[in-house]
VEXBAKOL-997709 format. One record per residue: x, y, z of N, C-alpha, C, CB in turn. Coordinates in steps of 0.02 Angstrom, whole numbers, plus 32768, in hexadecimal, padded with zeros to 4 digits. Glycine has a CB too. Example, Ala and Ser with C-alpha at 12.3 -4.5 7.8 and 13.67 -1.06 7.14 Angstrom:
REM residues 2
82947EE4818682677F1F818682947F5B818682357F2081C4/82827F90816282AC7FCB816582858002818A82C07FE2811E/
END
This chain:
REM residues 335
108997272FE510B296FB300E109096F1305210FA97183017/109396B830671083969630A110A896A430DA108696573097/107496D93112108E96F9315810B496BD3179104B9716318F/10EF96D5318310F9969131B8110996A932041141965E319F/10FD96A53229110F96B93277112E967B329110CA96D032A9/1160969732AA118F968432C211A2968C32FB11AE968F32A8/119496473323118C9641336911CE960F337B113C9620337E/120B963B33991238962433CA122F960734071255964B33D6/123F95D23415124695AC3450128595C4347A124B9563343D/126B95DE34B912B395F634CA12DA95B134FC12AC964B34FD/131D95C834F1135D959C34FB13589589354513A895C534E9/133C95B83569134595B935B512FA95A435C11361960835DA/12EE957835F0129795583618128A952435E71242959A361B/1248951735E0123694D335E7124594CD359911E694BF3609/124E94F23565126294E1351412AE94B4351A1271953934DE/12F694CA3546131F949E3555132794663568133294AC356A/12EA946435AD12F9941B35CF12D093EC359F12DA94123627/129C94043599126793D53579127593A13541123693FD355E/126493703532128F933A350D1241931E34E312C492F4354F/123D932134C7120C92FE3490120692C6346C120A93193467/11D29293345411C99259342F1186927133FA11BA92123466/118C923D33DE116092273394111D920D33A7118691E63364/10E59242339B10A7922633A91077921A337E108E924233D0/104B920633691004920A3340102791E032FC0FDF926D332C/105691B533031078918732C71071914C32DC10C5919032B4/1057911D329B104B90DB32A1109690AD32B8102B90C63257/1087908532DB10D4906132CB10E4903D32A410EF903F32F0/1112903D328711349026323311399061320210FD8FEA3204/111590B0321F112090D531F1114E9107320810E890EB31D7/115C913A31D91193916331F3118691B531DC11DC914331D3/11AA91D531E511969218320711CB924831C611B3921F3270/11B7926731A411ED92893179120492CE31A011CF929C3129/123B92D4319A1272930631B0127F933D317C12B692E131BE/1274936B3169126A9391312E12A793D5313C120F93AA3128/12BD93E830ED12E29426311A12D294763117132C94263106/128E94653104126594AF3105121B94883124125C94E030A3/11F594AC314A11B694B63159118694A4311A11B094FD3170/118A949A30F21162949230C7115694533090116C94C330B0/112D943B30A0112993E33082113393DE303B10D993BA308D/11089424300F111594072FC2115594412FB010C0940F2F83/118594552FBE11C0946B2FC711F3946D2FDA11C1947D2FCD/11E2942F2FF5122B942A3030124A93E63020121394293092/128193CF3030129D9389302B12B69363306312CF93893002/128F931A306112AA92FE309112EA92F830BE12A492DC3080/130D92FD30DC134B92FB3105135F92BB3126134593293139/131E929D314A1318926F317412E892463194132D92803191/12D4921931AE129B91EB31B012A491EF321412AB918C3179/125F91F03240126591D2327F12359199327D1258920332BA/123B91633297120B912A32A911D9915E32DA123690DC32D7/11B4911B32E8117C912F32FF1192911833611134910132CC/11BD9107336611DD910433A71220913533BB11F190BC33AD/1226916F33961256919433A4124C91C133D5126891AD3374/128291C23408127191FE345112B59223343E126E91D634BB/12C1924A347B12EB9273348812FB929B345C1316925D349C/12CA92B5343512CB92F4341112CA9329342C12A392FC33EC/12F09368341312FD93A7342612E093D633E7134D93AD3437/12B294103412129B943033ED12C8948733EF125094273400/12F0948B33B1130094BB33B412D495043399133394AB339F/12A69503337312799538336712369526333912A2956F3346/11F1954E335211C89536331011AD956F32FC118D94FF3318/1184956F32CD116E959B32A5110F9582329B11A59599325D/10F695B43295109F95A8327910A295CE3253105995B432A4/108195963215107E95BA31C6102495DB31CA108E95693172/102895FF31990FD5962C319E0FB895F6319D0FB19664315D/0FB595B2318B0F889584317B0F74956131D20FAE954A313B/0FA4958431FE0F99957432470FB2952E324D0F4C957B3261/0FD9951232250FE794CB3236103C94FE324E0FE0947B31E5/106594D6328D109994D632B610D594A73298108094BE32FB/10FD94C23278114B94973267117294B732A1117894AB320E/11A3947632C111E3947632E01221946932B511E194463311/1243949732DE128C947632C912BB944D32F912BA94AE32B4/12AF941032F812C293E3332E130E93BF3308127993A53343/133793A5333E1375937E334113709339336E13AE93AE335F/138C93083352139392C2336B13C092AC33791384929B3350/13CD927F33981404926D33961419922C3353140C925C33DF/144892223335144791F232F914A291E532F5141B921C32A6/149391A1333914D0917E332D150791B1336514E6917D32CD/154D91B8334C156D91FF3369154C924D334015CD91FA3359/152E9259331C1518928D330414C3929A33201525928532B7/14A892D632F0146D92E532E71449930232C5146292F13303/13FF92D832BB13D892E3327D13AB932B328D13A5929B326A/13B09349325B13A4939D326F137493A8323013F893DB3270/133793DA3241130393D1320012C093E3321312FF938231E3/128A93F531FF123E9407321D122993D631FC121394503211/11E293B7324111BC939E3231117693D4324F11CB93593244/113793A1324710F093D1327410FA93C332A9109C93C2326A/10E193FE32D410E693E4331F10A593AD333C10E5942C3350/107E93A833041054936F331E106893183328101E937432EF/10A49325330310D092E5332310F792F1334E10F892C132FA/10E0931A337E1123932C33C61104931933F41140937F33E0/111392FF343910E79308346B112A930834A210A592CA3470/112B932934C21156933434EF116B92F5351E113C93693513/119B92E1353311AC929B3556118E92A235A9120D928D3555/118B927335B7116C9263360811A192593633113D921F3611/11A6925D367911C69243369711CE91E9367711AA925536D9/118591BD3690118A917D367011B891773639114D9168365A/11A091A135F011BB919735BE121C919435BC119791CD3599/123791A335FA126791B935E7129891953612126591FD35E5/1268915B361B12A0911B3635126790C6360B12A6911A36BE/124790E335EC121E90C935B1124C9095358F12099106357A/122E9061358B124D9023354A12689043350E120C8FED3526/123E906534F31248908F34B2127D90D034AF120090AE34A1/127F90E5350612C190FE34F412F990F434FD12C8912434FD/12FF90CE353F13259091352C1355907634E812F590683530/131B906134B41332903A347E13539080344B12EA90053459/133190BD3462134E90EA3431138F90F23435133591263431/13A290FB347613E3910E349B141490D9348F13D9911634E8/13EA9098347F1424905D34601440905F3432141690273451/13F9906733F01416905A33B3144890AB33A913D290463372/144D90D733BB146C910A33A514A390EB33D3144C915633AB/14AE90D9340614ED90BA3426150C909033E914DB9086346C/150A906633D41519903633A5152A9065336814DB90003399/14EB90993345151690B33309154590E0331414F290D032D9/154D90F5335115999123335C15DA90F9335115A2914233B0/15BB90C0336B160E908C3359161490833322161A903F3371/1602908F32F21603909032A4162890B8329515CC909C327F/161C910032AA164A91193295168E913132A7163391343286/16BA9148329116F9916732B016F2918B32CB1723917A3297/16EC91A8330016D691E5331916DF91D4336D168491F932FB/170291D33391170C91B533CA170291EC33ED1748919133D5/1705923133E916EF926C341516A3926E3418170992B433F8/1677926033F6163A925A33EF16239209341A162E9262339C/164D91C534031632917A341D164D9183346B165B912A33ED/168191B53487168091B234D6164591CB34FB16B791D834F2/161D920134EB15E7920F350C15B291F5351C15D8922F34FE/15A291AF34F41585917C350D15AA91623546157A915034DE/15D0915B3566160D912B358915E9916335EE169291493553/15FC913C360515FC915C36511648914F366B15BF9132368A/167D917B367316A8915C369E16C1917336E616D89155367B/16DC913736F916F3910536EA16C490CD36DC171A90FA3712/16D0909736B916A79071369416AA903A36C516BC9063364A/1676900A36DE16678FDF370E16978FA036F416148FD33714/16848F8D36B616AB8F503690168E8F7B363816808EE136AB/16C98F4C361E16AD8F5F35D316D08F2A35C116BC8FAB35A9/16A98EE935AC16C48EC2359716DB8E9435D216ED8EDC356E/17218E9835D2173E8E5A35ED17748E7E362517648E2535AB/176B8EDE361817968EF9364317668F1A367717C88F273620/17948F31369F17538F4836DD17808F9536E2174D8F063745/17498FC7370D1764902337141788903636D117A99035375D/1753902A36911794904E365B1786908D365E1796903A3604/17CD90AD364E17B79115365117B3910E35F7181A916B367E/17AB914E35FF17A9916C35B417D491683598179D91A635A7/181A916435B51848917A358718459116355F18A491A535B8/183D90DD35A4184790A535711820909D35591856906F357C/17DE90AE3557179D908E351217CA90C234D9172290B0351F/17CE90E634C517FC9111349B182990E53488181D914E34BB/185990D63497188590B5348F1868905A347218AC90C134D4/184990493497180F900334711803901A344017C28FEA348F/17D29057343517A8906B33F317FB907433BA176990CC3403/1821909A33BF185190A033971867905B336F188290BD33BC/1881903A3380188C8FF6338D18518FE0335618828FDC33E5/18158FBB337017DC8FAA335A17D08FDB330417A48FBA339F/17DF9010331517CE903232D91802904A32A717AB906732EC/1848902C32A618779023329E18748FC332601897903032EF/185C8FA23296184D8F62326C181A8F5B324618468F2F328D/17C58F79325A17908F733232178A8FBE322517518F4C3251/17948FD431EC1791900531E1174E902731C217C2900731C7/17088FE631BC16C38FF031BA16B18FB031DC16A28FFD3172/168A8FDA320E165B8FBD323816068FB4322F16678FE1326E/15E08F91323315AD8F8D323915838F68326415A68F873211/15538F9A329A153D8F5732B214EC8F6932B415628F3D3304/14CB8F3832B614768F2832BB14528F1232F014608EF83290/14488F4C331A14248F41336013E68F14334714098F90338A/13C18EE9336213948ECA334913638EA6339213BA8E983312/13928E9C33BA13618E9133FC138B8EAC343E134B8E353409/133F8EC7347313498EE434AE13288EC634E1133C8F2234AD/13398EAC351813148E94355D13348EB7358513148E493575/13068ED135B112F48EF135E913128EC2362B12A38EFC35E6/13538EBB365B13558E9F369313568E9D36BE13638E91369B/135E8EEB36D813648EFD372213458F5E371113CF8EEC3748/13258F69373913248FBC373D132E8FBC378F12D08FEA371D/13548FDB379E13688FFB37D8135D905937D613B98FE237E0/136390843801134C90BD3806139590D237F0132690D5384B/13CE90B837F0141590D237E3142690B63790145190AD3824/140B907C377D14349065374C13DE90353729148C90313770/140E902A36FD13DC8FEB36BB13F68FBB36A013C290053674/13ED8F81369F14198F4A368E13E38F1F364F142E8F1736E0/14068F35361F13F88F1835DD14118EE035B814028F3E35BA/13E68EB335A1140D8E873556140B8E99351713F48E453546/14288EA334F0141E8EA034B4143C8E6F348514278ED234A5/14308E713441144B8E513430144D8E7133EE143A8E19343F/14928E7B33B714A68E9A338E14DC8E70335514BD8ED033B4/14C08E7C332514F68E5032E8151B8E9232C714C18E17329B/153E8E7132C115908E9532A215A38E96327715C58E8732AD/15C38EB6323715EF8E97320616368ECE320A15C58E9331B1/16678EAC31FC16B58EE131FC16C48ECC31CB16F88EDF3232/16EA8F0D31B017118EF8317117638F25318116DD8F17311C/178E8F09317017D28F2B317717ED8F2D312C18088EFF31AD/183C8F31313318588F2E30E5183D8EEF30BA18AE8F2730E6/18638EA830E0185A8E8030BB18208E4F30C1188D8E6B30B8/18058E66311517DF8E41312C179B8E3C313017EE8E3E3151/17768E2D3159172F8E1E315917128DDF319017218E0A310B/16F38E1731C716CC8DD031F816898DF7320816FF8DB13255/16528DB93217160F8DCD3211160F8D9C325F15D98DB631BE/15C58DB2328515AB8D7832AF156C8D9C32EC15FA8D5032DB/157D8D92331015418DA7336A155B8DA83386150B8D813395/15558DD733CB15578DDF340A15198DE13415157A8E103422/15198DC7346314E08DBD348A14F88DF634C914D58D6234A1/14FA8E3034EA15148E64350514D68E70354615208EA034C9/14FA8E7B359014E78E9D35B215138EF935BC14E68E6B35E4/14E68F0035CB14D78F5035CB14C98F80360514A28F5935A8/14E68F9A362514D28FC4366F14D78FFE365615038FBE36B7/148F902C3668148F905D364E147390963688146E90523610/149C90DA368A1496910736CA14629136369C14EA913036F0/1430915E36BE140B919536A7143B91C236BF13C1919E36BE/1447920336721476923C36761446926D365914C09233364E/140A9288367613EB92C9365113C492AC3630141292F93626/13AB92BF360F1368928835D61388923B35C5135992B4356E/13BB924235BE13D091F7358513F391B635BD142592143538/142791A135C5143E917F35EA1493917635BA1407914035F9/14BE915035D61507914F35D7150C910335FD152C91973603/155290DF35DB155C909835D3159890A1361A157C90783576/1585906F365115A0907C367C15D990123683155B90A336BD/15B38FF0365915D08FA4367415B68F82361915948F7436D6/15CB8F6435F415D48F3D35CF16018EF335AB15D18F5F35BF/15E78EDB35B115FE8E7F35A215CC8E58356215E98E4635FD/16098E32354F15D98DFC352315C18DCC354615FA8DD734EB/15858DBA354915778D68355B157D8D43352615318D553575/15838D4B34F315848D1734C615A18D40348A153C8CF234BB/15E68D2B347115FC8D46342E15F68D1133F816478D603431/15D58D0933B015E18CF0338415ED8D0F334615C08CCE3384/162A8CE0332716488D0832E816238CC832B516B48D1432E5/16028CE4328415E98CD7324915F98C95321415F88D0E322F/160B8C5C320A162A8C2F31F3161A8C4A3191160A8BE0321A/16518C30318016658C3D3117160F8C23311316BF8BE730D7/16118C5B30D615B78C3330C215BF8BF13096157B8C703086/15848BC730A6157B8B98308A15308B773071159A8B7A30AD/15058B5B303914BC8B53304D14CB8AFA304814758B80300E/14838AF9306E145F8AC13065143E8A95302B143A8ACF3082/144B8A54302614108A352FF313E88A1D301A142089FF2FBE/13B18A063006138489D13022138D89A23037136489BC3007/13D6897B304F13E5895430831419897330AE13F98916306D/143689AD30B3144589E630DB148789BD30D0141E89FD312A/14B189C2309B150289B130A115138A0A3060152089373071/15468A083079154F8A5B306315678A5C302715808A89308D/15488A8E2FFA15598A9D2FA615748AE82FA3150C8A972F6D/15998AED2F6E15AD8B282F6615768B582F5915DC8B272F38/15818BA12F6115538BCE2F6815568BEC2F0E15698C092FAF/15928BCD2EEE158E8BE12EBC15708BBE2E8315BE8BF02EB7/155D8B7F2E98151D8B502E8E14D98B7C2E76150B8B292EDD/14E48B9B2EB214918BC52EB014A28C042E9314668BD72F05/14CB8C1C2E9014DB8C7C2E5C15128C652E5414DD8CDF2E86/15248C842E0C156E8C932DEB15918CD92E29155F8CB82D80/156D8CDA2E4D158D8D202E6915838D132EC115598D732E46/15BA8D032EBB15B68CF72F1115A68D462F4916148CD32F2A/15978D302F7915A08D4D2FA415CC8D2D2FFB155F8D612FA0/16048D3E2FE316238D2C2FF816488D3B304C16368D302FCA/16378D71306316418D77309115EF8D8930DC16788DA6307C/15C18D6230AD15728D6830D115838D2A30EE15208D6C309E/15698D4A313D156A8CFD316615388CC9315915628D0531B2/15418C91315014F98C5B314D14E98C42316E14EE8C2D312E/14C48C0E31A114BD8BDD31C514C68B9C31A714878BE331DF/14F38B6B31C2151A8B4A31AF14ED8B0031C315618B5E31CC/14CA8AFF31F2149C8ABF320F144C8AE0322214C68A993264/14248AA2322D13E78AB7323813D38A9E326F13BF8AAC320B/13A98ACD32A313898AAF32D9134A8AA432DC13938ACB3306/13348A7232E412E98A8132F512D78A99332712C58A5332F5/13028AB0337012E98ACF33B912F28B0D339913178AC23408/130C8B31334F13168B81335712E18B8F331E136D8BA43347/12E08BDE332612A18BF132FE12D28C1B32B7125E8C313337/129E8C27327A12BE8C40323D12A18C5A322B12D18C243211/129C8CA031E6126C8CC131D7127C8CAA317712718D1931FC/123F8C87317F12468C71311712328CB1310112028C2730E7/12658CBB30D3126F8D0130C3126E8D08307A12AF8D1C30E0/12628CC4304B124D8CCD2FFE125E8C752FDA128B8D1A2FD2/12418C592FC312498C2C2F82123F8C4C2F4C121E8BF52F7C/12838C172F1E129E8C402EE3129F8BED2EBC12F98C792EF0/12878BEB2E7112948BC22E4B12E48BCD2E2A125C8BC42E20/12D28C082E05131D8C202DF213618C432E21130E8C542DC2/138C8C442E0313BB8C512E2813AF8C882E6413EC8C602DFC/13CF8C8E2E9313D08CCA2EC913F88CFE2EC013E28CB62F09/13D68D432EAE13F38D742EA114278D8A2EED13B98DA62E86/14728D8F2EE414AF8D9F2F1C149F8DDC2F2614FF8D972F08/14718E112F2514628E4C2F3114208E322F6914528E7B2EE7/13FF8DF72F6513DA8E022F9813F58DE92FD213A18DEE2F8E/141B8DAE2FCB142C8D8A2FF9145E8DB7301814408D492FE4/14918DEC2FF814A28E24301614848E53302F14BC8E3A2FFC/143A8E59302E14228E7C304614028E63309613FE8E903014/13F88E20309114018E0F30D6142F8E10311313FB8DE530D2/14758E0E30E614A18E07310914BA8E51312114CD8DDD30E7/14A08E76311014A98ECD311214948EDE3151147B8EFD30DB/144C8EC3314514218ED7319814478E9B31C413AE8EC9319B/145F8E8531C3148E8E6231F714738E08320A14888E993245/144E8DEA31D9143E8DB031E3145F8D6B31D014108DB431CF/14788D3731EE148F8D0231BE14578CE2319C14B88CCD31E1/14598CC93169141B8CA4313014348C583132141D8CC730CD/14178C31311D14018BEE311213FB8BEE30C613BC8BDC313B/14158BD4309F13D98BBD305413DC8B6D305B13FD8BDA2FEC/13968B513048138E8B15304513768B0B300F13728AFD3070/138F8ADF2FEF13998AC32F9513568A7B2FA914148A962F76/130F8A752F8312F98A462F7E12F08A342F4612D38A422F99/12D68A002F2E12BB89FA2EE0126889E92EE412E889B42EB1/12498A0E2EC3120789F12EB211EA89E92E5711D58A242EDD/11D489B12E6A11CE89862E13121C899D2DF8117C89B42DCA/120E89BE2DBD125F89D52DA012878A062DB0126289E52D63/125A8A282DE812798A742DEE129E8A722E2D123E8AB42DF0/12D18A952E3612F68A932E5012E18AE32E9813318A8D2E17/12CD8AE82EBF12C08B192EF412F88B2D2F1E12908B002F1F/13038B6F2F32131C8B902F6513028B8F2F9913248BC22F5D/13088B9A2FC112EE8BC0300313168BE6303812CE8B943029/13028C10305013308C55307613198C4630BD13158CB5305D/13328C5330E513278C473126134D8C62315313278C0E312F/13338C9B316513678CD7319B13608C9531E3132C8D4D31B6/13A78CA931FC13B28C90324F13DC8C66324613768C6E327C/13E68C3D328B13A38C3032BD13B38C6B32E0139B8BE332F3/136B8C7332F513538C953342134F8C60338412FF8CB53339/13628C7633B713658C4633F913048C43341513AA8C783446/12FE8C7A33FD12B68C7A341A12848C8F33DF12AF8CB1345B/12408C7D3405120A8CA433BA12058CF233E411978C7233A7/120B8D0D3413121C8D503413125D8D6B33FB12158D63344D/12858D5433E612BD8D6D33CC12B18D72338112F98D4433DF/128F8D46336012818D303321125E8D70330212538CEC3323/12148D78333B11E68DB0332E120E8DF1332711AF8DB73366/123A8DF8335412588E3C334912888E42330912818E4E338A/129C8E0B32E912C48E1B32C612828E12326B13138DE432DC/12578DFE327112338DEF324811FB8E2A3235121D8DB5325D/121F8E79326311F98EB6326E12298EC0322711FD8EEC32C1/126D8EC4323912998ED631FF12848EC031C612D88EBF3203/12908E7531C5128E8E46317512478E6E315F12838DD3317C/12038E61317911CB8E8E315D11DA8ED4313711A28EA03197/11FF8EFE315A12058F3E314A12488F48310F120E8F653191/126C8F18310B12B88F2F30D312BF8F0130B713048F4130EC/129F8E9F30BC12AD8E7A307E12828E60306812D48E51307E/12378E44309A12078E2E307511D38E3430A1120F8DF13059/119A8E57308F116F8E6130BF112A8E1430B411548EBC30B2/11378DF130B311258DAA30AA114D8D7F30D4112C8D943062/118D8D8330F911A08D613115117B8D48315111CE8D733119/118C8D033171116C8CE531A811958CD631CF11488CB2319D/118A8CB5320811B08C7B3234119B8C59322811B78C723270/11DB8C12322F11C18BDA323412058BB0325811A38BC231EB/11E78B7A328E121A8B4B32AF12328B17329F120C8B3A32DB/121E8B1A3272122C8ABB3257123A8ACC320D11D78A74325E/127B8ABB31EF128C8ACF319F12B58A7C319112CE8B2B3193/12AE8A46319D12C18A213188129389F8315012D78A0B31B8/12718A0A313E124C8A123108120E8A2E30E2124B89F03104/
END
C-alpha cells in the first residue's frame, strides 16, 4: 500500500483567509472534482471551469508518487461543491484577482443559481441590508425580500435562470455597478412564463466575495407563444414542423436585420422537440425558418436576436459547448 502523508492545513493563518482559483486549464475545459485522491479510483462529484475563483482549501495530502491532492469547497449556487482535485490547478487569488471580471462573474452566476432554489436562509447572504433599491422598492430589510421570495416561490414553484452576459459599469473603491443580462423560465401549477431581463447590479466587497447592495430591471421581457417562420415570414404552426410540439419554448416571432443570431442547424427532415428543447433549457428564444429548395423542403434554427455582436459572442460560447459546436453568427437571416 501506497504511504500517504498527510498534510493539514491549519484553520487559523494564511490556509483560512486565503481564497484560491483554477490555473494551468485551457478555457472551454474543465477541472474534475473527484471524491477520493485518486484518478483511476475515484468518481467524479463535480466539474470547475477554467474561470472558477473563490475556492477554499480545506486539506491536502501528497501521495508517494509526490504529486499534491486538495480537498477544496466552492461555492455552487446557495450550496457547495466539496471534493479533491491536484493542487497543480490551485493558485492562490491576488489582491487584483479578487475584484477580477472573472470573479465578479463567479459571484453572479452562483447569485442567480441560489434563486433557483428554495432555500431562502442560504439566497439572503448574497443580499447586503438594508438593500439600496431592489427592483422598484428602495431600503428593503430582510424580513421583506423574505416575504417577496415567499410569495414569488409560492407562484413559480421552479425557477430557472441563465446568466449569459456581464458588463462592467462603474468600479468605485466602495461598490461595483454591473449589467447583466439573464433569461428565465418559471413554471407554477398550471402555468408557465419564459423571457429576459436586462439588470443593473451594485455590488459591495464583503471578505473575498462581494454582496448585492441595489438591484433593478432595465429592461423586462416575457417570451411571446412559440411560433415558426416560412420563407415569406407569415407564421405556421410548429406542429407543421414535429408531431410533437414544444410548447412552452419561447420563439422569436419577427426578424431584424439591425440584430444579430446564432444559426444553430439545417434540417431537411422534421426537427427533433428534444433539441429545440434543448435550446430553450439554456435559456434562448429560437427562430425556425421554413424555405424550400428544388423539392425539399428546409428548416433552419436561429437562436436570438442579440442587440449586439458582443452579446451574440457570449452567448455563442454556450450554443458551441451544449448544442452545436458548428454554430455561427450571422446578421442578416432574411434569406
Amino acid at each position: 500500500m501506497k504511504k500517504i502523508i498527510l498534510l493539514i492545513l491549519l484553520l487559523m493563518g494564511f490556509g483560512n483567509a486565503t481564497k484560491y482559483e483554477v490555473t494551468h486549464l485551457k478555457r472551454g475545459k474543465t477541472l474534475n472534482v473527484r471524491d477520493t485522491p485518486n484518478i483511476g479510483k475515484s468518481a467524479v462529484v463535480g466539474k470547475l471551469s477554467s474561470f472558477t475563483t473563490n475556492i477554499s482549501i480545506k486539506e491536502c495530502m501528497e501521495l508517494k508518487s509526490g504529486r499534491e491532492w486538495c480537498y477544496i469547497s466552492v461555492p455552487r449556487g446557495g450550496s457547495h461543491l466539496e471534493g479533491w482535485v491536484s493542487s497543480y490547478y490551485l493558485a492562490p487569488m491576488s489582491k487584483t484577482s479578487q475584484f477580477s471580471r472573472l470573479h465578479i462573474q463567479n459571484f453572479l452566476q452562483n447569485f442567480y443559481m441560489a434563486d433557483e432554489e428554495n432555500f431562502l436562509d442560504k439566497l439572503q447572504v448574497f443580499y447586503k441590508f438594508p438593500m439600496q433599491k431592489y427592483f422598484y422598492r428602495k431600503n428593503l430589510s430582510l424580513m421583506e425580500l423574505r416575504q417577496n421570495k415567499v410569495r414569488e416561490y409560492k407562484k413559480w414553484s421552479k425557477r430557472n435562470y441563465h446568466f449569459t452576459y456581464m458588463k462592467i459599469l462603474k468600479r468605485k473603491p466602495n461598490y461595483i455597478d454591473v449589467q447583466t443580462t439573464v433569461r428565465w423560465k418559471f413554471k407554477g401549477h398550471n402555468d408557465s412564463e419564459s423571457g429576459k431581463d436586462i439588470q443593473k447590479i451594485r455590488l459591495v466587497p464583503s471578505g473575498n466575495t462581494f454582496k448585492v447592495l441595489a438591484i433593478k430591471n432595465l429592461r423586462h421581457t416575457v417570451f411571446p407563444k412559440p411560433v415558426v417562420q416560412d420563407e415569406n415570414m407569415t407564421a405556421v404552426a410548429q406542429a407543421d414542423i414535429n408531431q410533437t410540439t414544444v410548447a412552452s419554448a419561447p420563439v422569436s416571432t419577427s426578424i431584424s436585420s439591425s440584430k444579430y443570431y446564432i444559426k444553430a442547424g439545417s434540417f431537411f427532415l422534421k426537427i427533433n422537440s428534444d433539441y429545440l428543447q434543448s435550446i430553450h433549457n439554456h435559456g434562448y428564444s429560437y427562430l425556425v425558418q421554413k424555405v424550400t429548395q428544388g423539392k425539399k423542403v428546409m428548416h433552419r434554427v436561429f437562436i436570438g436576436p442579440f442587440n449586439s455582436e458582443e452579446e451574440a459572442k457570449e452567448a455563442l460560447l454556450v450554443v458551441r459547448a451544449k448544442i452545436n459546436e458548428y454554430a455561427y453568427i450571422q446578421k442578416n437571416i432574411s434569406h
